[in-house]
DRENDO-1510 file (C-alpha; in Angstrom, 1 decimal, always signed):
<recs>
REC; n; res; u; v; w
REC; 1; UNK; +101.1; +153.6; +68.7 .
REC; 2; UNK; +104.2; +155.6; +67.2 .
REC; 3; UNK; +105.1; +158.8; +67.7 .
REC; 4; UNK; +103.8; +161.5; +64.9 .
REC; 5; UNK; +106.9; +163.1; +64.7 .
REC; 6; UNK; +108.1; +162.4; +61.0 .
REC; 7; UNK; +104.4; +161.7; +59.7 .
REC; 8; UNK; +104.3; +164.6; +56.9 .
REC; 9; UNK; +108.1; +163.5; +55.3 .
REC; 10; UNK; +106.6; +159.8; +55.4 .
REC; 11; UNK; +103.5; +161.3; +53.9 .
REC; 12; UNK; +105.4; +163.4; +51.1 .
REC; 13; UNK; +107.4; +160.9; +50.5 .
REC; 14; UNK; +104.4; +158.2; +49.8 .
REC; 15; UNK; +103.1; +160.9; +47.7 .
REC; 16; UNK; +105.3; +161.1; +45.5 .
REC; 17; UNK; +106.0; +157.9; +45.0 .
REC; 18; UNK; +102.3; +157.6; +44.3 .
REC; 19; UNK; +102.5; +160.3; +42.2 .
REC; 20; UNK; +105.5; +159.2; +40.0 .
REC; 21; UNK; +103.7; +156.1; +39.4 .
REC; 22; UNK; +100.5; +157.8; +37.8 .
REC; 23; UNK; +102.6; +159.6; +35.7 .
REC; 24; UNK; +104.3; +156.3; +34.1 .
REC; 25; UNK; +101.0; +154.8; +33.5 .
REC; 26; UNK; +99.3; +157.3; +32.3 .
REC; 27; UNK; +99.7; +159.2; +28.6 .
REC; 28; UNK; +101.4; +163.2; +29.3 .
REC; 29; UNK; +98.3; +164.4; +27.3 .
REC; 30; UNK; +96.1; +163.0; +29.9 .
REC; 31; UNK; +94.1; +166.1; +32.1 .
REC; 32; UNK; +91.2; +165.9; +34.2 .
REC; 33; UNK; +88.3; +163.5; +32.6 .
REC; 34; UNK; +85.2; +165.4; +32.9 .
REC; 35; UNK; +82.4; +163.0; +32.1 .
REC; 36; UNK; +79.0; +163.8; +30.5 .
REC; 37; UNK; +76.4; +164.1; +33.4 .
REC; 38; UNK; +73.7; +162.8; +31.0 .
REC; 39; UNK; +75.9; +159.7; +30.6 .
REC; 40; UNK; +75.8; +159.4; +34.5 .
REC; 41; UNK; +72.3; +159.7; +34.7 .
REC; 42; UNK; +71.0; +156.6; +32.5 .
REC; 43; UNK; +73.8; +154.8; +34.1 .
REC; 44; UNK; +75.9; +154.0; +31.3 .
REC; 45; UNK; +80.2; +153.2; +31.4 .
REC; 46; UNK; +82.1; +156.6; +29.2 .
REC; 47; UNK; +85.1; +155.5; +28.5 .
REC; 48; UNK; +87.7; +157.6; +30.1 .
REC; 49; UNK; +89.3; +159.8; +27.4 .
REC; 50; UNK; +92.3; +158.3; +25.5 .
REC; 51; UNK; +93.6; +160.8; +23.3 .
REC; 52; UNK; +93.7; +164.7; +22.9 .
REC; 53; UNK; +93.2; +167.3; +25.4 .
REC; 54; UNK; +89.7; +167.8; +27.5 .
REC; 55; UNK; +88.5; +171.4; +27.3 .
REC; 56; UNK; +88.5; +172.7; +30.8 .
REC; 57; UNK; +87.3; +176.0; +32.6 .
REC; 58; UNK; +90.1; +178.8; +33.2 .
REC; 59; UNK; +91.3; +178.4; +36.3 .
REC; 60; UNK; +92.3; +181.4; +38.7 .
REC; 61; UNK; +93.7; +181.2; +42.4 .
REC; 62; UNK; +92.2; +183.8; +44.6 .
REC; 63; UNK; +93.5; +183.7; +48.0 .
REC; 64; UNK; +92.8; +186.3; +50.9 .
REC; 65; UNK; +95.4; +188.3; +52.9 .
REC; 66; UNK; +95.3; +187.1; +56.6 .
REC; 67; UNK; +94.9; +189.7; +58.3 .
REC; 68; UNK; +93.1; +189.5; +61.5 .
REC; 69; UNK; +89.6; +190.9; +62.0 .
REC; 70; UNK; +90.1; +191.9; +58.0 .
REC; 71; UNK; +86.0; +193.6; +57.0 .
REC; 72; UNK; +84.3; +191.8; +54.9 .
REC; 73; UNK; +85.9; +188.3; +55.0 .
REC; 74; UNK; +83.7; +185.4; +54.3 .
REC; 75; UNK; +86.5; +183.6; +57.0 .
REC; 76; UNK; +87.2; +185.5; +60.3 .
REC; 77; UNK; +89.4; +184.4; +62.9 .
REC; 78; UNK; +88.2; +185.5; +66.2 .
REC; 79; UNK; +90.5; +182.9; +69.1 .
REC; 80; UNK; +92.6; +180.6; +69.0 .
REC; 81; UNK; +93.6; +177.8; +71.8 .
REC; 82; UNK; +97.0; +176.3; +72.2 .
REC; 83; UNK; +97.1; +172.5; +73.8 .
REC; 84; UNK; +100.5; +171.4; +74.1 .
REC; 85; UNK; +102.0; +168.3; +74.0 .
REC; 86; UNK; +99.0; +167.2; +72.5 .
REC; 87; UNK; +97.2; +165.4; +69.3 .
REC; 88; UNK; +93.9; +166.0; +68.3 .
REC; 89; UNK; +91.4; +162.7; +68.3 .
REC; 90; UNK; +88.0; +163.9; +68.7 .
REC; 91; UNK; +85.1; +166.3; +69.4 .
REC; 92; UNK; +82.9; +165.4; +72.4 .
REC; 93; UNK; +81.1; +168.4; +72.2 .
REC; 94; UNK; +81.6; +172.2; +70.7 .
REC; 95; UNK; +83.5; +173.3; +73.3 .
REC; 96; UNK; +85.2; +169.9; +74.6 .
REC; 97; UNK; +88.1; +167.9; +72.3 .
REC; 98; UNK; +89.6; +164.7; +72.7 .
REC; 99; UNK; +93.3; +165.0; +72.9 .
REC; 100; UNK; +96.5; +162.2; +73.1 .
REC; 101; UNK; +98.7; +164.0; +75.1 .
REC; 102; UNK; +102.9; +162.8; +74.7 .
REC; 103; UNK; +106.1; +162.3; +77.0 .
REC; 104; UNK; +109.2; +161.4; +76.6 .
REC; 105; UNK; +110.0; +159.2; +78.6 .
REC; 106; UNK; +113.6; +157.9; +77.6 .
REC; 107; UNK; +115.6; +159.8; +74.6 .
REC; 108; UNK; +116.9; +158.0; +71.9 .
REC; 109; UNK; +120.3; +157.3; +71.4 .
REC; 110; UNK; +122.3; +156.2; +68.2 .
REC; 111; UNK; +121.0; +152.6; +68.3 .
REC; 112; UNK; +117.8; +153.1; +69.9 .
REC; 113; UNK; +114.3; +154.7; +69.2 .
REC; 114; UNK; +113.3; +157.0; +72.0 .
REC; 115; UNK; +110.2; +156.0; +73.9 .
REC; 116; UNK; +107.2; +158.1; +74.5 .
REC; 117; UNK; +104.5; +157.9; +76.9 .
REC; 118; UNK; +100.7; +158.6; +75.8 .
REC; 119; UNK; +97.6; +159.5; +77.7 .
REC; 120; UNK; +94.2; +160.6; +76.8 .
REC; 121; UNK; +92.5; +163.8; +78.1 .
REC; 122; UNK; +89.5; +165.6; +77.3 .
REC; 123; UNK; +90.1; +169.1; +77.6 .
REC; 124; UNK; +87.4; +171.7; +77.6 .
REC; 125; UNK; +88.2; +175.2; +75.3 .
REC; 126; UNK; +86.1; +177.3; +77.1 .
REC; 127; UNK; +87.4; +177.4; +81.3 .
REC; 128; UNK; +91.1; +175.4; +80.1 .
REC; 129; UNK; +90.0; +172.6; +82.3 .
REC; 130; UNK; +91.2; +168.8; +81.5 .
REC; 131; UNK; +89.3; +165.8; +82.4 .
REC; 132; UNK; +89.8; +161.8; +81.6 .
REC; 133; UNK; +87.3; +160.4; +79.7 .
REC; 134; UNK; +84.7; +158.8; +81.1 .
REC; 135; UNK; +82.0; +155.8; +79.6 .
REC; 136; UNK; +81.5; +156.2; +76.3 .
REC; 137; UNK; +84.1; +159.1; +75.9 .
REC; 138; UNK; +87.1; +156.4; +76.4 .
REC; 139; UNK; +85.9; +153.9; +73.9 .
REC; 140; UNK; +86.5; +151.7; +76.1 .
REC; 141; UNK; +88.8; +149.1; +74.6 .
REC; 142; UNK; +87.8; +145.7; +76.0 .
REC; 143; UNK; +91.3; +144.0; +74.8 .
REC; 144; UNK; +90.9; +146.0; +71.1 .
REC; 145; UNK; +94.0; +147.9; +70.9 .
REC; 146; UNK; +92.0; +150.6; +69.1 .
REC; 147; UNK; +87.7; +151.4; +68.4 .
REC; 148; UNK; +86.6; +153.8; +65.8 .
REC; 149; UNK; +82.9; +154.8; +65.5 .
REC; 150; UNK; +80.8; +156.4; +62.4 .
REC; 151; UNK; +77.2; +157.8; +63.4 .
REC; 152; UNK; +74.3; +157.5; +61.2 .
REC; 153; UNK; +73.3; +160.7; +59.0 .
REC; 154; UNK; +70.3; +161.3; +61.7 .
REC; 155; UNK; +72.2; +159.9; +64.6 .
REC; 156; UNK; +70.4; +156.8; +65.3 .
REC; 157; UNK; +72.7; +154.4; +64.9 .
REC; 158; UNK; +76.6; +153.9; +65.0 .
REC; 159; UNK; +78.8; +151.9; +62.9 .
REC; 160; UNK; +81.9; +150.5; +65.5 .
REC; 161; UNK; +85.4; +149.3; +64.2 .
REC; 162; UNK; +87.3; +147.3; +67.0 .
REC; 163; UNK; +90.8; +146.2; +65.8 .
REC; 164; UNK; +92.3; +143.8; +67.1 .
REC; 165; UNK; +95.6; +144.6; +66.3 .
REC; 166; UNK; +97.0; +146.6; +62.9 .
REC; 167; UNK; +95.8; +144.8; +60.4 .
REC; 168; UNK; +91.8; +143.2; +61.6 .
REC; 169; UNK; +88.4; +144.3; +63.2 .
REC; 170; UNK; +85.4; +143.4; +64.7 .
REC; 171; UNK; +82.4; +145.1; +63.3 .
REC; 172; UNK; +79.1; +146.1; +65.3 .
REC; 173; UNK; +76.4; +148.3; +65.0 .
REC; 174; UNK; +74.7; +150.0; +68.1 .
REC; 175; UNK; +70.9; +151.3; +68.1 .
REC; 176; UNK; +71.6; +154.2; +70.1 .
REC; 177; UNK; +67.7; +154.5; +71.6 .
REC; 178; UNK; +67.7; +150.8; +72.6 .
REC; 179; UNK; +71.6; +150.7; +73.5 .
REC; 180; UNK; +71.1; +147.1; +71.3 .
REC; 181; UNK; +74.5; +146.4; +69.5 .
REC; 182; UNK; +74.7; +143.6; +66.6 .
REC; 183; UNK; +78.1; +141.8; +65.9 .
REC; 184; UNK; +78.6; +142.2; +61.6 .
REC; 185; UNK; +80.1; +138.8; +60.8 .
REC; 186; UNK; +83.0; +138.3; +58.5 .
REC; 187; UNK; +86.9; +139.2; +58.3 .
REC; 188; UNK; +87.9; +143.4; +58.2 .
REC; 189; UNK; +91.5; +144.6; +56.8 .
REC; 190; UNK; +90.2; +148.3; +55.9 .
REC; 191; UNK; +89.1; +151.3; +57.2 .
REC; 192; UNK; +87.0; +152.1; +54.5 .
REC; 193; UNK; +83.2; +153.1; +54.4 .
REC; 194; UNK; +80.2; +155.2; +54.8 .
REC; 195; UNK; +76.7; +155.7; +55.5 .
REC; 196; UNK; +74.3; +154.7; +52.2 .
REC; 197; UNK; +71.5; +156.2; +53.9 .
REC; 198; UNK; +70.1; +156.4; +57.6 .
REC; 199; UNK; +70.1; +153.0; +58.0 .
REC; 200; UNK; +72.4; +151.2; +56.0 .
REC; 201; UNK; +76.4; +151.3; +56.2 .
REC; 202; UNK; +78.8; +150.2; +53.1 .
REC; 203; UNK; +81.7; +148.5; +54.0 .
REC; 204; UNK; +85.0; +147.8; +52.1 .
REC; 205; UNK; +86.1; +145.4; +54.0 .
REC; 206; UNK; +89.7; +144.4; +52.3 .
REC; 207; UNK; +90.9; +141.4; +52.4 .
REC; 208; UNK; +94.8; +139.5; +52.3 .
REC; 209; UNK; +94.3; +138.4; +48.9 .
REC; 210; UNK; +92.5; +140.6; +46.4 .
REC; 211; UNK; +90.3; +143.8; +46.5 .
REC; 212; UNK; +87.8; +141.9; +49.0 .
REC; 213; UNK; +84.0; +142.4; +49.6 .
REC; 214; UNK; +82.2; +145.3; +49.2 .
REC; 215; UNK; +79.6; +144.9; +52.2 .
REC; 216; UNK; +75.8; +146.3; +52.2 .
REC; 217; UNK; +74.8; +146.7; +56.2 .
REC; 218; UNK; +71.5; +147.0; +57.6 .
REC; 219; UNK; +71.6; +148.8; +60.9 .
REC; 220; UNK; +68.1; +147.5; +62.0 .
REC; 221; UNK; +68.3; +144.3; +61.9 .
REC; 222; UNK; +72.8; +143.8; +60.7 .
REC; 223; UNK; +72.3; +141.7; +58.0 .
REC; 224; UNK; +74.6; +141.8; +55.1 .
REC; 225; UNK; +74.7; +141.7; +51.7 .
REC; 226; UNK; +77.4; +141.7; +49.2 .
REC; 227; UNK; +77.5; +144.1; +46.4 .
REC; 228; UNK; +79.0; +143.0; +43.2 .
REC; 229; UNK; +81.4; +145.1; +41.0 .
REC; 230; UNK; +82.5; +144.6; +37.3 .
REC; 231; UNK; +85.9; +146.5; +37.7 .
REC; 232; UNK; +89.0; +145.1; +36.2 .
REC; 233; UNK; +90.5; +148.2; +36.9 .
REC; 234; UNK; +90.5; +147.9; +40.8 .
REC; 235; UNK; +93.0; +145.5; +42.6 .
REC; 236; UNK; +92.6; +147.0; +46.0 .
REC; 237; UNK; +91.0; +150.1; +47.8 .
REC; 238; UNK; +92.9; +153.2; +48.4 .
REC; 239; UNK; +90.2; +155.8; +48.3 .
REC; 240; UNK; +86.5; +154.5; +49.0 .
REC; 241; UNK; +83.6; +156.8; +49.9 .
REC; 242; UNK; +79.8; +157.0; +50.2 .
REC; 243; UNK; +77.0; +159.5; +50.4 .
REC; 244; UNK; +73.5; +159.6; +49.5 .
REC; 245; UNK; +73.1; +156.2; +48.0 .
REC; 246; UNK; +75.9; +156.4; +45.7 .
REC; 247; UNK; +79.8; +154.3; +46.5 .
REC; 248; UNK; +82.9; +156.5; +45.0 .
REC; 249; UNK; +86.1; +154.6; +44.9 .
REC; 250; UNK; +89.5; +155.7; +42.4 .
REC; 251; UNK; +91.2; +152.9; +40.4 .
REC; 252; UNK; +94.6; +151.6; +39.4 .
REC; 253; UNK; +95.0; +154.1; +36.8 .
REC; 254; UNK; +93.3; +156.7; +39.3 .
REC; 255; UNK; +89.8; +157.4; +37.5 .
REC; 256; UNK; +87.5; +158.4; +40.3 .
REC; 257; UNK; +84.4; +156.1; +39.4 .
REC; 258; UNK; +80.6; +155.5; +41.3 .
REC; 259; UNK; +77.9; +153.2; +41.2 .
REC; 260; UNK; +75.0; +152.4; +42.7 .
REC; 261; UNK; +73.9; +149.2; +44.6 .
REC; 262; UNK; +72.5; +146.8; +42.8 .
REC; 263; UNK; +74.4; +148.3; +39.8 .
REC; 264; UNK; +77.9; +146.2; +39.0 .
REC; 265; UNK; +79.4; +148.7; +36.2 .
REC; 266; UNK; +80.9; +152.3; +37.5 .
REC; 267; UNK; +80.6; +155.3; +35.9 .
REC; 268; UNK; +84.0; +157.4; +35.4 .
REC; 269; UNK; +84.0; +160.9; +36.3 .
REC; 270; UNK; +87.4; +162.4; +36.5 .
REC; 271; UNK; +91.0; +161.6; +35.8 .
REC; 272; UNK; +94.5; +161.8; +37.8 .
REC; 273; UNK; +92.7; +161.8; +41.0 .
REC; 274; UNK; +95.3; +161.6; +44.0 .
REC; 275; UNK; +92.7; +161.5; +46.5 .
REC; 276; UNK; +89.0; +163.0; +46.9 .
REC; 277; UNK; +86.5; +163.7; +49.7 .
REC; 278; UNK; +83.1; +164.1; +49.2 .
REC; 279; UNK; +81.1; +166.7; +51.3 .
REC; 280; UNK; +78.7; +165.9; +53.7 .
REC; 281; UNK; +75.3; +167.3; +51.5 .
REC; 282; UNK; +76.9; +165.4; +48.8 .
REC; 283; UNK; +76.9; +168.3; +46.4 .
REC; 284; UNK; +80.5; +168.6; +45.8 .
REC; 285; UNK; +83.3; +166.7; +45.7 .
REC; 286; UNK; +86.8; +168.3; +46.4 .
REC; 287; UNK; +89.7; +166.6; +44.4 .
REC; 288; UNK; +93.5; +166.8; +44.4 .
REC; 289; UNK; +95.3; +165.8; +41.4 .
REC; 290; UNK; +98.1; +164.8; +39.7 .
REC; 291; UNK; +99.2; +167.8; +37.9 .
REC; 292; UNK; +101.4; +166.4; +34.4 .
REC; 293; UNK; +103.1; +167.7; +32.0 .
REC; 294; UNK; +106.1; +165.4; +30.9 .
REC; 295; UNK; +107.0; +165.8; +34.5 .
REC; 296; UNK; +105.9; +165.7; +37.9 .
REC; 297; UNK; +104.6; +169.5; +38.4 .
REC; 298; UNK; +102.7; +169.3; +41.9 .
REC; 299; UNK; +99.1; +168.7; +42.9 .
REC; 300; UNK; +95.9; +171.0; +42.5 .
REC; 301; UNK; +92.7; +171.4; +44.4 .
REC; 302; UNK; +89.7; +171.5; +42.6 .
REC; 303; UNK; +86.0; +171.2; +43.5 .
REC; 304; UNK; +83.4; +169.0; +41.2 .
REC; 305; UNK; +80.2; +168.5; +41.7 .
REC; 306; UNK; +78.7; +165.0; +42.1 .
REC; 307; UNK; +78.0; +164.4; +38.5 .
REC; 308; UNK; +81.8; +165.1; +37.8 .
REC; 309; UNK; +81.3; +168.5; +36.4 .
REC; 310; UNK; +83.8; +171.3; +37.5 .
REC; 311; UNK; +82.9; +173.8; +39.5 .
REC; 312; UNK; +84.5; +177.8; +40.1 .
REC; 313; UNK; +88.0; +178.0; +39.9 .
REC; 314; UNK; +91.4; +176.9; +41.0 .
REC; 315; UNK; +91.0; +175.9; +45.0 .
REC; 316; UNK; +95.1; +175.1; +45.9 .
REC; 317; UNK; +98.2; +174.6; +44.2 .
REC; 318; UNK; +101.4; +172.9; +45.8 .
REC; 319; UNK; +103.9; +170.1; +45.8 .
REC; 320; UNK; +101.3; +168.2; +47.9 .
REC; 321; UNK; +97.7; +168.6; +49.3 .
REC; 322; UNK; +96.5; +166.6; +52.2 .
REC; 323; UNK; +94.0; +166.5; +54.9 .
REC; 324; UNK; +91.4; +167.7; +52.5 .
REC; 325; UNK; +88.4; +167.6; +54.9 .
REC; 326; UNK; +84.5; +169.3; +54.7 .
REC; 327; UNK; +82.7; +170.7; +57.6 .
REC; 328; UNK; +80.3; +169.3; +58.9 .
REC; 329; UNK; +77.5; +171.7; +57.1 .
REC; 330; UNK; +79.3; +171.3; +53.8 .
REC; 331; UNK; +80.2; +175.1; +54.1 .
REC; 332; UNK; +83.9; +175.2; +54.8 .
REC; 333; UNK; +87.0; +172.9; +53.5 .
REC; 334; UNK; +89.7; +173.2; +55.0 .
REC; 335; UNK; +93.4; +171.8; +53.6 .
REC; 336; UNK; +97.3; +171.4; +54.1 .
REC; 337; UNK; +99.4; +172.3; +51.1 .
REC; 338; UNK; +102.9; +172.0; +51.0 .
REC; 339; UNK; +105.1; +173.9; +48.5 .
REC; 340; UNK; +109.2; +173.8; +48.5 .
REC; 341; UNK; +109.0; +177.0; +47.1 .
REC; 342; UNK; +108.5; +180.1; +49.5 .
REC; 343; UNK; +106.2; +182.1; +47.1 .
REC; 344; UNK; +104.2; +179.2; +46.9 .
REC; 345; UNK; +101.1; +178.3; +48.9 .
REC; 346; UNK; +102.0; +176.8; +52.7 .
REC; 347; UNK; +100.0; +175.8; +55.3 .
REC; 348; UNK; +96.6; +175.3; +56.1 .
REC; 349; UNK; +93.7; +177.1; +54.2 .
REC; 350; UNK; +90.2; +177.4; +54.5 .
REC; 351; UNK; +87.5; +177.3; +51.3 .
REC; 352; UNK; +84.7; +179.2; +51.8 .
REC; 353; UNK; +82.0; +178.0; +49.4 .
REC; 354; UNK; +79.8; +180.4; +49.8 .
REC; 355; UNK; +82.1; +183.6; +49.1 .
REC; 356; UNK; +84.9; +181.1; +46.8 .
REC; 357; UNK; +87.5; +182.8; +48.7 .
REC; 358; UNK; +90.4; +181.0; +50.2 .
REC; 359; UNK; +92.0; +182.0; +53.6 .
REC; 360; UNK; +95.7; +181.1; +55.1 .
REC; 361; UNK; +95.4; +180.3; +58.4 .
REC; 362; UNK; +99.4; +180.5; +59.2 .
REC; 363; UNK; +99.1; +184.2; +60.7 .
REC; 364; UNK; +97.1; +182.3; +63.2 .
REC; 365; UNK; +98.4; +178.7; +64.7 .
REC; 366; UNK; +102.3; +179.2; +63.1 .
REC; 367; UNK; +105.1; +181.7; +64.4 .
REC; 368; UNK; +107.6; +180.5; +61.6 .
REC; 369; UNK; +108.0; +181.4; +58.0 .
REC; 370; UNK; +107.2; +178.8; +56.3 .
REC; 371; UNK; +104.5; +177.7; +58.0 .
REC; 372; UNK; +104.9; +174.1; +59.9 .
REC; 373; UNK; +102.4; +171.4; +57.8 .
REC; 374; UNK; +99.6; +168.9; +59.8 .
REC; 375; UNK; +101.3; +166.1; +61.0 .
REC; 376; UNK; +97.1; +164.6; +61.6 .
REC; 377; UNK; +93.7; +164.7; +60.1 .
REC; 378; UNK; +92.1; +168.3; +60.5 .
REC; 379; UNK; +89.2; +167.9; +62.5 .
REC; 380; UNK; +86.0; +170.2; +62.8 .
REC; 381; UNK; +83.6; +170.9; +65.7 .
REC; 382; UNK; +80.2; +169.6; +65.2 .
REC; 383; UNK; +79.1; +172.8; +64.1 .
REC; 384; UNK; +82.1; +173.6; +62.3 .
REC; 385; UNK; +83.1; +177.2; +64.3 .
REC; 386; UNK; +85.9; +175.4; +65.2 .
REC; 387; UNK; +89.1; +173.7; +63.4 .
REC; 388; UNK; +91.5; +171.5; +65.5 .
REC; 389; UNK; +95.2; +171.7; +63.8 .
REC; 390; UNK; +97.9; +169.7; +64.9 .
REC; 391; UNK; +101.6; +170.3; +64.2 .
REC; 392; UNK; +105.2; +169.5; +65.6 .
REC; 393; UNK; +106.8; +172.1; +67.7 .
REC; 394; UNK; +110.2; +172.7; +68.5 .
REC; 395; UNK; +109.1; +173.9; +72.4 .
REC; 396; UNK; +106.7; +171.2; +73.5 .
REC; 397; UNK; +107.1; +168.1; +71.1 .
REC; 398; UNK; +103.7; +168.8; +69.1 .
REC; 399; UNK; +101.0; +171.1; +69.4 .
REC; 400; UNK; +97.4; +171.3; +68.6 .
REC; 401; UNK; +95.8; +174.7; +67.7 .
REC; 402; UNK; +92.2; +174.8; +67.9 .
REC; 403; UNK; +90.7; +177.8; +65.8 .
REC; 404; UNK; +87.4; +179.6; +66.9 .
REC; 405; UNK; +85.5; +181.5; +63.6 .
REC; 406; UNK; +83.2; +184.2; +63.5 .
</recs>
C-alpha cells in the first residue's frame, strides 16, 4: 500500500490530462446535453446534440461566509476531532471510525523511496480512545491483500470484493441473518457497481481485453446473469453507477448514459461529464464537468436530476472537483475543489439541498491560506452528522479531521 502523500498532484495531473483529451474530441460549441425526459421515459436513444448551443438555466454561485456558530445557517459546525497520523477507511458506528495510521520508518534518500509503516486502529470520537479491530471490523484478510464490502439498501445482505492482488478479486455475497456466504463465479478487474434493488447487485466486472461483462447478481440464491449493452461508444468503464433499478455509466466521448436491465440501448442525458455520483434516494445526480471554451477553463459542479434535467444553480467552480460524495440521507454533498487562483473557490464545501447554500469548511479542519485539498475519499457517518476529511500535514505526516454538524 503506498504512501498518500502526492495523491492530489497525481490526481490533478490525471485530470487534466483527462480533461485535455475531452476537449480534442469534442466540438468547442459542445455544453452540457440536457436530454428530453419524455424521451427517457419510453426508452428511446436522443442523439446527443451535434451542433449549436443547448439553452441552459442562469447559473449563480452562492456560497456562505464560515463563520462559526453563524444564525441561520442551513450548515453549522459545532466540533471538530483531530487524528493524526492517520487516514480515514471507514465508519463502524457514529461515533467510532476506522483509521490507517502511518510511520516512517526509514527516510528516503536520493536514490531511495522512504518506507512507511501502517497499522489499523479504530478510534472512538467521543472518550479519544483507540482500539484494534476486532472480527468483522478487520476484514479479516485470509491471504487477500485487501476486502471491500457493499451492504444491501435494507441491510440484508453484503456484496464482498477480496483482491487478490492489484489488479483481480473474489466475489461473494453474505446473508447477514443466516451468516450464509455464496462465492460469485467468474474473473474481476474493477471496482465498479451497485445495488439494483434489495436483492440484486450489478457488477462491472472489467476485463484485460475489452469493456468486460456487465454482471446481474442475485443475493438469495448468487446466480448470475449477463446484461447485454449495444454501446459502441464504450471501450472500458471509468464511471459506472446504480440505483433504483437503473445502471449509469459515461462514455468515450464522456455522455453520461442509463439503461435498464433487460434493455441493450442507453439513453444519453448529459454532455462533458468528468465524473458523476448519484445520491443515495436517487433523485439527483451531482456532476462535474468539463468546462470549454476553445480552451481548458476548469470544471463546474452541477446537480441534475435523474431524468437529466438541471436543477438550481451553479454548485462549484475550480480547476478541479473531486471527492464528490452524498450523505447517506441524500441531504448533504460534500466536495474538494481546487483553484490556482486565491479568489477562487479552495477546499472542501458542503451542499445543503434543502437551503441550496454552499458552505467552506476550511475555517474549520485548515490553519493555512489556501486551504490544503483531500488527499482520500470524504467519508460520512451513517447518519451523516459527521464528515471525515483527510489531508497532508506538515506536523504529523497526514491528518484526518472529523467534523461534527448541528
Amino acid at each position: 500500500m503506498k504512501h498518500p502523500m502526492g495523491t492530489f498532484a497525481l490526481q490533478l495531473m490525471a485530470a487534466t490530462l483527462l480533461m485535455g483529451t475531452v476537449t480534442a474530441c469534442q466540438p468547442n460549441e459542445k455544453r452540457l446535453t440536457v436530454v428530453d425526459p419524455k424521451t427517457h421515459q419510453n426508452g428511446q436513444q436522443q442523439p446527443a446534440q451535434t451542433g449549436g448551443k443547448p439553452a441552459e438555466a442562469k447559473r449563480q454561485l452562492t456560497v456562505v461566509d464560515a463563520q462559526p456558530q453563524s444564525p441561520g445557517r442551513e450548515v453549522r459546525v459545532v466540533r471538530m476531532h483531530a487524528i493524526e497520523d492517520s487516514s480515514i477507511q471507514s465508519w463502524i458506528s457514529e461515533d467510532e471510525v476506522k483509521v490507517e495510521k502511518t510511520r516512517l520508518v526509514k527516510s528516503g534518500t536520493a536514490t531511495e523511496e522512504p518506507q512507511y509503516a501502517y497499522e489499523v486502529s479504530i478510534v472512538n470520537l467521543v472518550t479519544g480512545q483507540t482500539r484494534e479491530p476486532a472480527g468483522e471490523e478487520g476484514q479479516q484478510m485470509d491471504g487477500y491483500m485487501l476486502v471491500k464490502e457493499f451492504p444491501s439498501p435494507d441491510g440484508r445482505y453484503r456484496f464482498i470484493q477480496k483482491w487478490k492482488n492489484k489488479y483481480t478479486a473474489d466475489n461473494f455475497v453474505e446473508n447477514r441473518q443466516t451468516g450464509e456466504i455464496l462465492h460469485i463465479p467468474g474473473e474481476n478487474y474493477l471496482e465498479l457497481g451497485g445495488w439494483l434493488n434489495e436483492e440484486t447487485y450489478i457488477l462491472a466486472a472489467g476485463s484485460m481485453e475489452g469493456r468486460g461483462e456487465i454482471r446481474q447478481i442475485s443475493a438469495a440464491d448468487g446466480k448470475v446473469t449477463l446484461l447485454m449493452l449495444d454501446d459502441p461508444d464504450i471501450d472500458v468503464f471509468i464511471h459506472f453507477g446504480v440505483s433504483h433499478g437503473r445502471i449509469y455509466y459515461t462514455d468515450n466521448y464522456n455522455v453520461l448514459k442509463v439503461f435498464d436491465p433487460g434493455q441493450s440501448k442507453p439513453v444519453s442525458l448529459i454532455r462533458d461529464v468528468w465524473e458523476f455520483q448519484i445520491s443515495p434516494d436517487s433523485r439527483y445526480i451531482a456532476v462535474s464537468t468539463v468546462t470549454q471554451s476553445g480552451v481548458f477553463q476548469g470544471s463546474e459542479l452541477l446537480i441534475y436530476d435523474s431524468a437529466g434535467s438541471l436543477q438550481g444553480t451553479l454548485i462549484g467552480k475550480g480547476d478541479v472537483i473531486s471527492y464528490v460524495t452524498w450523505s447517506p440521507d441524500s441531504t448533504k454533498l460534500a466536495f474538494d475543489v481546487y483553484s490556482e487562483n486565491k479568489p477562487g473557490m479552495n477546499g472542501v464545501y458542503i451542499f445543503d439541498t434543502g437551503s441550496g447554500q454552499v458552505s467552506p469548511l476550511a475555517p474549520y479542519y485548515a490553519s493555512v491560506d489556501p486551504p490544503p485539498h483531500a488527499i482520500y475519499p470524504l467519508s460520512w457517518s451513517p447518519s451523516g452528522q459527521r464528515l471525515g476529511i483527510t489531508v497532508d500535514d506538515p506536523k504529523s505526516l497526514l491528518v484526518t479531521q472529523v467534523i461534527d454538524f448541528k
